[in-house]
VEXDREN-2710 file (C-alpha; in Angstrom, 1 decimal):
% VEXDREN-2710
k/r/px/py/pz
1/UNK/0.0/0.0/0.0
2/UNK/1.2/3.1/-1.1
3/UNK/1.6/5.9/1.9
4/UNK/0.2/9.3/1.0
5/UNK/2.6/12.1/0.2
6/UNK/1.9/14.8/2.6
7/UNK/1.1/18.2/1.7
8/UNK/3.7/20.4/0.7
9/UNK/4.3/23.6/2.0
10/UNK/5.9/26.5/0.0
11/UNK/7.9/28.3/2.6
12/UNK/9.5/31.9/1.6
13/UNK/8.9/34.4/3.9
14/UNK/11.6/36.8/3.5
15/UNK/12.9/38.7/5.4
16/UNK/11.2/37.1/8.5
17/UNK/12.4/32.6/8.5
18/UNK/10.5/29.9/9.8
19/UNK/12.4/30.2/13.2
20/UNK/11.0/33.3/14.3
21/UNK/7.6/33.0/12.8
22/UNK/7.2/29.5/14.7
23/UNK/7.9/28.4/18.4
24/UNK/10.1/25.0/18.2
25/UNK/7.4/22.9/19.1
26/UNK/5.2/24.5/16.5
27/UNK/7.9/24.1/13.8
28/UNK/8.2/20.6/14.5
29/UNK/4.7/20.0/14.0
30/UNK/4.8/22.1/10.6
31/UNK/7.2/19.9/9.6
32/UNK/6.0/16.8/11.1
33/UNK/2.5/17.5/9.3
34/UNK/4.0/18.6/5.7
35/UNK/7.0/18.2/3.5
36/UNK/8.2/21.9/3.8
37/UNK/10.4/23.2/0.8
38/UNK/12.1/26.5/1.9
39/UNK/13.3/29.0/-1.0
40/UNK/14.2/32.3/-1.9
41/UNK/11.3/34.1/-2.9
42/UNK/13.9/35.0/-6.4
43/UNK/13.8/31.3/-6.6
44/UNK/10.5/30.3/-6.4
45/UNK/10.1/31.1/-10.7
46/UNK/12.4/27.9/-11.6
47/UNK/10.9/25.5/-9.2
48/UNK/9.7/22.7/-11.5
49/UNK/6.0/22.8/-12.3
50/UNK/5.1/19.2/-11.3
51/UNK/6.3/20.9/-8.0
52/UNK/4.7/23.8/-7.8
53/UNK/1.7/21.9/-8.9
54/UNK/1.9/19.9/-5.6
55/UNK/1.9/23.2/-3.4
56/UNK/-1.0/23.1/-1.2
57/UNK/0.1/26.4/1.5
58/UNK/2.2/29.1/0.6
59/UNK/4.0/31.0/3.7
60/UNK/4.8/34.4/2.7
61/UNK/4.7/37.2/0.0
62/UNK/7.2/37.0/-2.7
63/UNK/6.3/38.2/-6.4
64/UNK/4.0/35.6/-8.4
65/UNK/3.7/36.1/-12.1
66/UNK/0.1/34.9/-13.0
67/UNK/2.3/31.6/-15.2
68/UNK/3.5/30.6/-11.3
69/UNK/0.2/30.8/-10.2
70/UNK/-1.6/28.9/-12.8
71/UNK/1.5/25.9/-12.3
72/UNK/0.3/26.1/-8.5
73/UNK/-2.8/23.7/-9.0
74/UNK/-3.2/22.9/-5.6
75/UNK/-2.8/25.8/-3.8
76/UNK/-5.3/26.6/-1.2
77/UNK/-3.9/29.2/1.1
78/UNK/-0.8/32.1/1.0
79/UNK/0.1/33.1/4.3
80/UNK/1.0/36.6/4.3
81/UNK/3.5/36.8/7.4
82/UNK/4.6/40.6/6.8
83/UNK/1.6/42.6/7.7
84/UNK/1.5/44.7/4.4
85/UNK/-0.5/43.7/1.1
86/UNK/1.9/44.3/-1.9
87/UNK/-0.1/44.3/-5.1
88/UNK/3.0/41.7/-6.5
89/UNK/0.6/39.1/-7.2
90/UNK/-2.5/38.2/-9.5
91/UNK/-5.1/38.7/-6.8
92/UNK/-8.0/38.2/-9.5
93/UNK/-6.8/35.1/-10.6
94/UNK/-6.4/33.6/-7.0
95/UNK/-9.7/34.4/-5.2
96/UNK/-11.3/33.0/-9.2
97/UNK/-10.1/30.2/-8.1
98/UNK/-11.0/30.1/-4.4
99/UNK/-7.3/30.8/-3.2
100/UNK/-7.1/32.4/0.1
101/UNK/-5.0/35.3/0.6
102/UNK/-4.6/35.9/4.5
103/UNK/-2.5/38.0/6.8
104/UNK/-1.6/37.5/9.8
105/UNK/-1.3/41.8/10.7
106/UNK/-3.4/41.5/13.8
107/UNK/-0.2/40.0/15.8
108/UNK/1.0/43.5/15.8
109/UNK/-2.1/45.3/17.0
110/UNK/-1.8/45.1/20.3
111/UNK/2.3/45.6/20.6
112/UNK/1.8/48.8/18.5
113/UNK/-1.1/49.7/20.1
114/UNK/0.5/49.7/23.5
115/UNK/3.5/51.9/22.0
116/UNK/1.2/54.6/20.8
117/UNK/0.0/55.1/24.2
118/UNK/2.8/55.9/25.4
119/UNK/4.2/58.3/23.2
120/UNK/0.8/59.7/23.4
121/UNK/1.9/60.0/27.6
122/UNK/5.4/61.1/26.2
123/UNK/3.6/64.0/24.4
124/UNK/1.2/65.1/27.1
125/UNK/3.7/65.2/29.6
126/UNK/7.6/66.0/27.9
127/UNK/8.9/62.5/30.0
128/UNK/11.3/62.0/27.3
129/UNK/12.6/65.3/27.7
130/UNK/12.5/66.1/31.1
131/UNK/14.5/62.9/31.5
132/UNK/17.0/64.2/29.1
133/UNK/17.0/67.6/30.9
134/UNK/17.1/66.2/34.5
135/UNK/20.7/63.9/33.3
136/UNK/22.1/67.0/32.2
137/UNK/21.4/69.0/35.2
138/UNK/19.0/71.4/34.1
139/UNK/15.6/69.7/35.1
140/UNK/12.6/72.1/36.0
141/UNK/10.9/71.2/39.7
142/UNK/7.1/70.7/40.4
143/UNK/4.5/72.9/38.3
144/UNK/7.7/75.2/36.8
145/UNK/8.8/72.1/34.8
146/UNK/4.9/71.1/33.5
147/UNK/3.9/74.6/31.6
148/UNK/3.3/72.7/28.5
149/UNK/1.6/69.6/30.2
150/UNK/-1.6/68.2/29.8
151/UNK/-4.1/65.4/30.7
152/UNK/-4.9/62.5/28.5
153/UNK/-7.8/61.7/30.8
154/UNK/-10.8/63.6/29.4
155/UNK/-9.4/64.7/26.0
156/UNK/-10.4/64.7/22.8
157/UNK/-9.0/62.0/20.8
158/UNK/-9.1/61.4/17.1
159/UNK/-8.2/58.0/15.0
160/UNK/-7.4/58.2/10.9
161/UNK/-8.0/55.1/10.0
162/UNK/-9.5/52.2/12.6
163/UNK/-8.5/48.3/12.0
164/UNK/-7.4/46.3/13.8
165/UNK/-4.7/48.6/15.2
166/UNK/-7.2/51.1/16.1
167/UNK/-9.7/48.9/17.9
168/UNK/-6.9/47.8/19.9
169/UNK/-5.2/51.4/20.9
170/UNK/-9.3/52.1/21.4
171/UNK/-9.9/49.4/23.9
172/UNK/-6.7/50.7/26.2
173/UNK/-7.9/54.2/26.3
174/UNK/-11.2/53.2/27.7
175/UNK/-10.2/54.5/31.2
176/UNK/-9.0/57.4/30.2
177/UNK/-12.9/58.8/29.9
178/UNK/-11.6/60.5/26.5
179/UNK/-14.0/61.7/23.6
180/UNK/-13.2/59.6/20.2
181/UNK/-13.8/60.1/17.2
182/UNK/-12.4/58.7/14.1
183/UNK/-12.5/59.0/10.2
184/UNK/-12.6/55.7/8.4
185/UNK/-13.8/55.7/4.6
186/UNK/-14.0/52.1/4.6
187/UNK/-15.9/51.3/7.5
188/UNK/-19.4/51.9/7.9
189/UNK/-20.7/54.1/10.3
190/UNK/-22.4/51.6/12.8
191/UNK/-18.9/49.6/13.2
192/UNK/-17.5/52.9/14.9
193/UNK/-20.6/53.6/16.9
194/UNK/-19.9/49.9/18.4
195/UNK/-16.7/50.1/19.1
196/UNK/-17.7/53.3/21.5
197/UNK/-16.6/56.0/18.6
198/UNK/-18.4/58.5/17.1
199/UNK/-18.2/58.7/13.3
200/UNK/-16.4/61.8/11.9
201/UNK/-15.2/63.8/8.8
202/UNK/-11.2/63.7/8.2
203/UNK/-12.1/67.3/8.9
204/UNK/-13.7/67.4/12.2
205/UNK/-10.8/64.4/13.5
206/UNK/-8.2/67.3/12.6
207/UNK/-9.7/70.4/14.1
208/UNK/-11.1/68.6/16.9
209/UNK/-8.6/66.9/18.9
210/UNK/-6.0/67.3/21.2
211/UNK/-4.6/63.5/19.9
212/UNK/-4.5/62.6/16.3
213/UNK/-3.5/58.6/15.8
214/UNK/-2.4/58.1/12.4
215/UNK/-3.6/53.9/11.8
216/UNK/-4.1/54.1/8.4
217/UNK/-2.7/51.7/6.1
218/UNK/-1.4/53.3/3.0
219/UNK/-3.9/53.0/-0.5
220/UNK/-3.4/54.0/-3.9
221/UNK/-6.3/56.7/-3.2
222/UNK/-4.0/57.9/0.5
223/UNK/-0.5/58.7/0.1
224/UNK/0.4/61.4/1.4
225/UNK/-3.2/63.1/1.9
226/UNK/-2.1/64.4/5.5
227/UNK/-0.5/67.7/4.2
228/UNK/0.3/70.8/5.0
229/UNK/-3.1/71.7/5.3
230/UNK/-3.9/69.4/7.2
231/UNK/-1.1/69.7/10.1
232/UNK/-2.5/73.8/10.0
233/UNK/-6.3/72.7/10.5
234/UNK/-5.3/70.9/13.7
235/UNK/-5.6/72.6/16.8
236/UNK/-2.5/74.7/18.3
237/UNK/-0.6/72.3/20.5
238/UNK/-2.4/69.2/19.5
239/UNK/-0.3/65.8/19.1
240/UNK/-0.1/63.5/16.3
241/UNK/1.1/60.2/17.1
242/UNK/2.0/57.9/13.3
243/UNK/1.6/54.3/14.0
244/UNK/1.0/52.9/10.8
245/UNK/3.1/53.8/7.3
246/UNK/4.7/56.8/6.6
247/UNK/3.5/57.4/3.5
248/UNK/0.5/57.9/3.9
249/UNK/1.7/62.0/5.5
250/UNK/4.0/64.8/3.6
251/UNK/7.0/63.9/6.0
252/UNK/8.4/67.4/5.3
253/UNK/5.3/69.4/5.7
254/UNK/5.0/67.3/9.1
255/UNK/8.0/68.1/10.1
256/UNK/7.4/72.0/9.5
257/UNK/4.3/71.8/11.7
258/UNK/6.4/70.4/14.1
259/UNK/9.7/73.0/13.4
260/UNK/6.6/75.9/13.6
261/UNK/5.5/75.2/17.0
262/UNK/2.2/74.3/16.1
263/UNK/1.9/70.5/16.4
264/UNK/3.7/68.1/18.8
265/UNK/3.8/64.3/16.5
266/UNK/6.0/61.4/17.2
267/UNK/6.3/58.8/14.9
268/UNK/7.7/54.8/14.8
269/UNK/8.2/55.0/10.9
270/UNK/9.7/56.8/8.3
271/UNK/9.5/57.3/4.7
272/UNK/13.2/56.3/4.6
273/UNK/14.3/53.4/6.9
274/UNK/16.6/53.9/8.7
275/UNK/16.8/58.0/7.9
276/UNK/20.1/59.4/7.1
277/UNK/22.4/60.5/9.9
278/UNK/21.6/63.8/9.0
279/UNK/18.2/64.1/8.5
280/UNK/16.7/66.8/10.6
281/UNK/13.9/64.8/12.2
282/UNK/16.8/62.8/14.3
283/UNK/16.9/66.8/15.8
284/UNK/13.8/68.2/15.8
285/UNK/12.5/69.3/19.3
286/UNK/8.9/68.4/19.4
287/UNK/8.8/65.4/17.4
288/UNK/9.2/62.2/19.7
289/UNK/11.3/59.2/17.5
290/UNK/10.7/55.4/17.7
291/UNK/13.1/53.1/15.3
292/UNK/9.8/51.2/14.0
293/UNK/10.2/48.8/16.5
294/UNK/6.3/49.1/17.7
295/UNK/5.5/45.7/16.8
296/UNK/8.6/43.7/16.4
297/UNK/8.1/41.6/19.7
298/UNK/9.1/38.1/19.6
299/UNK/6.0/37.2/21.3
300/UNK/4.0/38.7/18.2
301/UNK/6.0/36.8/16.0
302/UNK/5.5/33.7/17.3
303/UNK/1.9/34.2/17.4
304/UNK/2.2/34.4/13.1
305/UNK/3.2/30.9/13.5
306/UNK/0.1/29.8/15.9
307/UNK/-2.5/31.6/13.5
308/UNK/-0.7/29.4/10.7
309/UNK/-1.2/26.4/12.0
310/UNK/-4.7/26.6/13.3
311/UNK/-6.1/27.5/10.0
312/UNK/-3.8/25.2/7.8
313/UNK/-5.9/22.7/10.0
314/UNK/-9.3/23.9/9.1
315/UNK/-9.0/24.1/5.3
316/UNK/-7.0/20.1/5.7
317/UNK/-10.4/19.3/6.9
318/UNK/-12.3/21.4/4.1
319/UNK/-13.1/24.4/6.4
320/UNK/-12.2/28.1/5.6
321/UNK/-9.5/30.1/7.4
322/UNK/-10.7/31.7/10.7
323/UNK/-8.1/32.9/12.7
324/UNK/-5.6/34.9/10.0
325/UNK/-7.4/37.9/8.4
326/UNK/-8.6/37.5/4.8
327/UNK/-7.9/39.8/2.1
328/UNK/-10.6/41.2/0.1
329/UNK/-10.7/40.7/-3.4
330/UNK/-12.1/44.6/-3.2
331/UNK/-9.4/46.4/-1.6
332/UNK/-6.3/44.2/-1.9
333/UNK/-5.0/45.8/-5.0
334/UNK/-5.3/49.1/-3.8
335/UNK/-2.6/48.6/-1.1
336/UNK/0.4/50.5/-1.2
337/UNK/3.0/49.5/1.3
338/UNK/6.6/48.8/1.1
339/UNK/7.6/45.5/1.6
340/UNK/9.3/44.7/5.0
341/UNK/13.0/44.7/4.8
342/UNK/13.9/43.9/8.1
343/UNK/12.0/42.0/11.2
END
């Protein structure tokens, strides 16, 4: 009797391996469970067809010409471990064919969400710099050194954009008693109203806060819509916080906002990673830095590998994917993120 072959998994998720996506235990059991064939995602073009044919999972993103795709006959799933959409792959062709395209993005939620609070603190009261000033010696006592302070507690609070990232950041400022608001295009109007947020223009998020979170993933329709304009519309001594892309804001007009005294932002990306040495937001007073490390916790890594394996399990019994979050076959293509270049 001849034994089955078991399925085989495609693995290439560069830049992130198989070792950080998956505890050891977990890895075992990938590899226990499939035959796992690990490749460059430059390579994946000359694997033989009869192989690619055989390809029931695909981990990662790399570039798929719609030829590949066709030669991938039994392909049910590609596990997106990055977090970004890239439009590098005939998304029409796989959901015509019932392919799932998932993502495993809501790993980083919470990490990033927990980040964004505090350099939303940071902002409201200068920690960052009265550290800085109190190791140098020139630290301001009691109520002299909190003339620009304020509370979070009882703010107004505006979200641009509210996925999972937002939801998240949203649940931890529950006991802050804060007014929210947010602007989401894509969402209807009774998802915000029960999450606890009142539905607003980008307009009335803008003039009517005293935090702006940035959680907006960056579209063909977005980039760069946050402008000058924008940064002068928000009120005088306001904070933006960007959590999500960078492109998605005119960097430079941001940065004058900041440079003018009129805004306070602090931001874990950049439209160039890592900035040059002498790019003047390394310098720029007001503007509190993070070295997009928001999300990159080992723990949220790991999870990637968890959400894997619990819906690789579902559709091996004929089930759809339930716990990785499904593209749509509506708004995929108009993602505009750069790919992830390191963990």
């Amino acid at each position: 009797m001849v034994k089955p072959r078991k399925p085989l998994v495609l693995s290439s998720p560069a830049p992130r391996t198989l070792e950080l996506i998956f505890v050891p235990e977990a890895l075992a059991r990938l590899r226990d469970e499939n035959e796992v064939l690990e490749v460059e995602p430059e390579g994946i073009a000359g694997i033989a067809s009869d192989v690619l044919g055989r390809v029931r999972y695909l981990i990662g993103q790399p570039a798929l010409s719609p030829d590949t795709v066709a030669a991938m006959a039994s392909l049910r799933c590609i596990f997106n471990v990055e977090g970004n959409l890239l439009d590098n792959m005939p998304y029409e062709h796989l959901f015509a064919r019932g392919v799932h395209v998932v993502t495993t993005s809501q790993v980083f939620a919470e990490p990033v969400a927990e980040i964004g609070l505090g350099l939303a603190l940071d902002l409201a009261r200068g920690i960052t710099d009265a550290d800085l000033a109190f190791r140098e010696g020139r630290e301001l006592w009691g109520a002299e050194g909190n003339a620009s302070a304020r509370l979070l507690s009882g703010a107004d609070i505006g979200f641009i954009g509210f996925g999972d990232l937002g939801k998240a950041l949203n649940r931890l400022l529950q006991g802050f008693r804060a007014r929210v608001r947010a602007f989401d295009p894509w969402l209807p109007p009774s998802v915000l109203r029960e999450n606890g947020v009142e539905p607003a223009s980008l307009h009335e998020v803008l003039l009517g806060s005293d935090f702006v979170f940035v959680v907006a993933s960056v579209t063909s329709e977005n980039q760069g819509f946050l402008d000058a304009r924008s940064f002068a519309s928000m009120r005088k001594g306001a904070a933006l916080i960007l959590l999500s892309r960078a492109g998605v804001v005119d960097f430079d007009a941001l940065m004058d906002a900041v440079r003018s005294g009129h805004i306070l932002a602090a931001s874990d990306v950049f439209p160039e990673e890592p900035p040059a040495k002498d790019h003047p937001v390394r310098s720029l007073p007001g503007f509190l830095r993070s070295a997009h490390r928001a999300g990159a916790l080992d723990i949220a890594f790991k999870r990637m590998g968890d959400m894997v394996l619990e819906d690789m399990a579902l559709m091996d019994r004929g089930l759809p994917p339930m716990r990785c979050k499904r593209a749509e076959r509506e708004t995929v293509s108009r993602m505009r993120s750069k790919p992830v270049e390191r963990n």
